[in-house]
N, C-alpha and C positions, 0 to 999 in steps of 0.2 A: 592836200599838200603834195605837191610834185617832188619826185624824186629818183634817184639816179638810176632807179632801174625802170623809172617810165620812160626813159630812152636811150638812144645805142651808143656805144663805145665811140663812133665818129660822132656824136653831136657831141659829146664830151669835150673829144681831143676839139672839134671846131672850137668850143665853149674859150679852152686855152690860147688857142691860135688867133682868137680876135681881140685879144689882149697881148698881143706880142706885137713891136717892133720889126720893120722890115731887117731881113736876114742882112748881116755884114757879109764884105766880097769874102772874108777869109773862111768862114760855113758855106762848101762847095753845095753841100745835102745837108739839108736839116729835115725838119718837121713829114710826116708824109711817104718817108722811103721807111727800109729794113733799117738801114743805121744810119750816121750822119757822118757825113764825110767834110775834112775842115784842114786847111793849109798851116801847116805846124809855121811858127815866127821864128826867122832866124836869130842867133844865136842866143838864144832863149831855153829853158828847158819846163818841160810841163810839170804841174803840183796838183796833184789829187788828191781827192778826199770824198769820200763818203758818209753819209749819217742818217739814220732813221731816228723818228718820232711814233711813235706806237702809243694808241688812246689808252689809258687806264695806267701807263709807266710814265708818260713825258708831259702830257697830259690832259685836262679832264676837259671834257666837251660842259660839261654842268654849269663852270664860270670861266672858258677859256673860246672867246668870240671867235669863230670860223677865220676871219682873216690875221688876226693875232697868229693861229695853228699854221696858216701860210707863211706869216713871215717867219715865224721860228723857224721852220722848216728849211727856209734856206739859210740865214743868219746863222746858226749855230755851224754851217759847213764854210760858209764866206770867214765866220771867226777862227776855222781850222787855216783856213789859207793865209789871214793875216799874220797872224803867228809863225810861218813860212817866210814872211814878206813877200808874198806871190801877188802878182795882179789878177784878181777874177777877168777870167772869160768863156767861160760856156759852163753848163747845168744841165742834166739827165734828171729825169722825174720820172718814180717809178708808186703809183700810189694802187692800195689795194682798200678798195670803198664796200663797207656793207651796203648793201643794197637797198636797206632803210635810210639811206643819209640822205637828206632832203638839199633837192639840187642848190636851193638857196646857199646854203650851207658849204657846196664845193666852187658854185661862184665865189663865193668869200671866201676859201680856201687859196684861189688861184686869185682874186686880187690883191691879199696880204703880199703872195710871193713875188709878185709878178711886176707889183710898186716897188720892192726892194729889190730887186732885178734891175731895173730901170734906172736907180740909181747908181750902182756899181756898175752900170753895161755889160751885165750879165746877159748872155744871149740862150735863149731855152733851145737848146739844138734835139733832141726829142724824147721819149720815156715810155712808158709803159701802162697801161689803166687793167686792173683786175678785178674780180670778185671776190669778199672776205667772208668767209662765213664768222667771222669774230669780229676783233675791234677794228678803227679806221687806223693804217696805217701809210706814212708819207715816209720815203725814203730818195733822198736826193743826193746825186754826186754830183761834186764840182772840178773844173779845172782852171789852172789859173797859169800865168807862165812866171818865172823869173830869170834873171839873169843869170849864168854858171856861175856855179863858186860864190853867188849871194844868195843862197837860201837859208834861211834861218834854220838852226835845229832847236834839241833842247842839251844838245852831249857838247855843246864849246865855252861852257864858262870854264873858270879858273881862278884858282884861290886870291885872293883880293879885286876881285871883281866886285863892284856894287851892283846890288836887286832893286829893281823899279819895277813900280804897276802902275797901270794907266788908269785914269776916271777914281770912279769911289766902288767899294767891295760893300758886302751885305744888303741893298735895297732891294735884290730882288728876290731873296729870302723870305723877307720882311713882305714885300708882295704876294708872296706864293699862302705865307701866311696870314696874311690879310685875305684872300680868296678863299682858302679853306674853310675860314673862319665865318665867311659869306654864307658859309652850307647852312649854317646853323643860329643864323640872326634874320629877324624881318625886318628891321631898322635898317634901310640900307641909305644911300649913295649916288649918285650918277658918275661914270665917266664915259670918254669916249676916246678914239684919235683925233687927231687934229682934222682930218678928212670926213668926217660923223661917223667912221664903220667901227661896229663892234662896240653896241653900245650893253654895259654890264650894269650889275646895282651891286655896291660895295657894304661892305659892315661899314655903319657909322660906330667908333669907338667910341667910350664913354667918356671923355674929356673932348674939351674944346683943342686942347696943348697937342693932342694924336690925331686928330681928325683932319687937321691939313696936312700929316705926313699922308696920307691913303693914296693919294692918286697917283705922286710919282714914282712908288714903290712900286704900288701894280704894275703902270705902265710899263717900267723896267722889267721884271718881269712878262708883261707879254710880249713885249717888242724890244727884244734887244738890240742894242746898233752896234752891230762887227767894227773891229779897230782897223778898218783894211788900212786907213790912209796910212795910221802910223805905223804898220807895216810895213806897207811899202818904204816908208821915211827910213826904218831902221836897217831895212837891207840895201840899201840905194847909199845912202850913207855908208855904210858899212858900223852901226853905232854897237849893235847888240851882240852878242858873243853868242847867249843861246834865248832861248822863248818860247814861251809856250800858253795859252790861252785857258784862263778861268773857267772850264766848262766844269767843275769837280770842283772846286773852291783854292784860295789861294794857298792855303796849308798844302793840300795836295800836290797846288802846281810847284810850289818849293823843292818838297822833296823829291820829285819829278826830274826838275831839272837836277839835284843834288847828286841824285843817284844816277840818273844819262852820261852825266860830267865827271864822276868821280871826284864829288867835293863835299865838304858841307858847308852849312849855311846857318848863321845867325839873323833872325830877326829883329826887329824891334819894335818892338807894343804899342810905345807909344806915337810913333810916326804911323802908323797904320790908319789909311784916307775910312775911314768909317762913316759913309753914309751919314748925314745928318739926321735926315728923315728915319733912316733904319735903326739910328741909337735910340730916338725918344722912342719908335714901338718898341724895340726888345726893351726895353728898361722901365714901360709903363706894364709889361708883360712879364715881367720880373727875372729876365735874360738877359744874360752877358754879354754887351755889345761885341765885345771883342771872339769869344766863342762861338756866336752865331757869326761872324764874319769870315772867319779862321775858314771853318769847316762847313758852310755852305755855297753848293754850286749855281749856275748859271747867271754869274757877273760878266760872263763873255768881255773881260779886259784880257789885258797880256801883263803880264809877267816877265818880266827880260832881264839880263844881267850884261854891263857896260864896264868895258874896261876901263882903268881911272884915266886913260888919256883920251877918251871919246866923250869926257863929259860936256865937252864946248857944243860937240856936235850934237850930242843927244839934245839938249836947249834948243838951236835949230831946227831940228825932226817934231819936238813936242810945237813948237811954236807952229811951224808949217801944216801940219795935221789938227791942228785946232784941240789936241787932248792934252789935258791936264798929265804931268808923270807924278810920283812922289819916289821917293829914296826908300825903302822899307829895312835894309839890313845888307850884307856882305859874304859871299862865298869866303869859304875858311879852307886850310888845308885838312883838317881832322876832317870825316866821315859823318860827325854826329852834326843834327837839324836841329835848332834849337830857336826860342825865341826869349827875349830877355827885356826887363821891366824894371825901373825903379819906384823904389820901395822906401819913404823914409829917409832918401840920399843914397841908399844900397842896392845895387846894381843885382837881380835875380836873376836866373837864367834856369830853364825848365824847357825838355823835351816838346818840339813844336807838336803839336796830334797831326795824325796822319787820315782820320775819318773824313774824307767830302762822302760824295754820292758813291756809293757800293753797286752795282749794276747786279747783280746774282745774288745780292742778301736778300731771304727769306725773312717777307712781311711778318712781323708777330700776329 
């Protein structure tokens, strides 16, 4: 088995650069020099973002396919910008490879990203390759432009504003636990991408009823798809007041935006777009749809808050970006985050949780 220390740092970077796109006139230097040099767009202003994936935290090489760890890689930094309403245009790639990682493994690495690049016209303008003595780590910044005074934040909602999220919340939860779950079953699965890479063996659950949620959970999970378009729709429009992106789950993003803006915020339970797929497994698993949705992350949707005279317009933005929105609940004047349920005709209300993904809690 060949691998990334039977050869040098330039076959590598070649390895990248013969999967890349001829350079745009506006990347004066890219690929090849000390740094890359790139024609700022007028009246535009740039939107960065940086994000690392690190094996063993973001995740496990054991059932997560080489090119899947590519596309997350840049996905999760593309979903920082849409949340922005930034348009992607250029990517820094800075990866640090044990030197056991078998070359096969970073070709696939570099075709997950570099497909989802190609998409967005993201342009790789250049990055960095090192040596790890620990896990493989991939760390990519993005830049993206948008127009002055339309950049999305999370600090401009305001009391009577409504809360929307985009697509459905919990499936990829439900994936992550569906792979875990993989460690420890021989009964398994096939799936794949649509393109054949990354082919895994899933748990087959014990029912016929769960067995056809498995595959789109995972995928969701390996392959998330960044909300850039409706991004872009919401700042171009001018629809969303504030936003911010699922990476921590949507309880999180609530109070997120609740506390940026000085406001709070009432939920409602029972609007909440819960995965179809991801109710039958928590519920054949004996999990509360709604709890594992609340407070788990990497849904990479958005979250936004629309003032009540922008609702014409938001219908437009959802319709032209091809994403589903739902209504979830409403900024309030009070402070407190709450979510609220009926019960028997009786309207409940309880403390939203505030636990998605903790970055510094100590594993038990």
């Amino acid at each position: 088995m060949t691998t990334v220390s039977d050869v040098t740092e330039r076959d590598l970077i070649a390895r990248i650069q013969a999967r890349l796109p001829p350079a745009p006139d506006w990347m004066l230097v890219g690929i090849g020099d000390d740094a890359a040099v790139v024609e700022p767009e007028r009246n535009r202003v740039e939107v960065l973002s940086v994000d690392a994936l690190v094996e063993g935290v973001h995740f496990d090489r054991a059932f997560v396919p080489a090119e899947a760890i590519g596309h997350r890689a840049l996905a999760v930094n593309l979903s920082d910008l849409a949340a922005m309403g930034a348009e992607p245009r250029l990517a820094l790639l800075s990866f640090a490879l044990p030197p056991q990682l078998p070359l096969d493994d970073f070709d696939g690495i570099v075709v997950g990203l570099t497909a989802l690049a190609a998409r967005h016209r993201v342009h790789v303008a250049g990055g960095n390759l090192t040596r790890s003595p620990g896990p493989l780590m991939l760390d990519v910044t993005v830049a993206g432009t948008v127009k002055r005074r339309q950049a999305l934040t999370r600090s401009g909602a305001r009391p009577g504003d409504e809360l929307y999220v985009s697509g459905t919340i919990g499936s990829a939860a439900a994936g992550l636990q569906m792979l875990r779950q993989h460690l420890t079953t021989a009964t398994t699965v096939s799936t794949e991408d649509n393109e054949g890479h990354g082919i895994i063996r899933l748990p087959r659950p014990p029912s016929s009823s769960v067995s056809s949620v498995v595959e789109p959970c995972v995928e969701r999970y390996l392959r998330p798809e960044p909300r850039v378009r409706l991004g872009l729709m919401l700042a171009r429009n001018r629809v969303a007041s504030a936003c911010i992106d699922l990476s921590d789950g949507l309880a999180d993003g609530v109070h997120q935006i609740a506390m940026a803006s000085g406001v709070g915020a009432a939920v409602d339970v029972e609007t909440l777009p819960i995965d179809v797929a991801a109710r039958v497994w928590f519920e054949a698993r004996g999990l509360d749809p709604v709890t594992e949705s609340l407070v788990a992350g990497d849904d990479y949707e958005l979250l936004f808050a629309v003032r009540p005279g922008a609702v014409r317009r938001l219908a437009a933005a959802s319709r032209h970006s091809g994403a589903a929105i739902t209504r979830i609940g409403r900024c309030t004047k009070d402070r407190a985050v709450t979510m609220r349920s009926a019960v028997n005709g009786v309207t409940l209300e309880a403390p939203l949780p505030r636990a998605g993904y903790v970055h510094f809690r100590q594993e038990p």
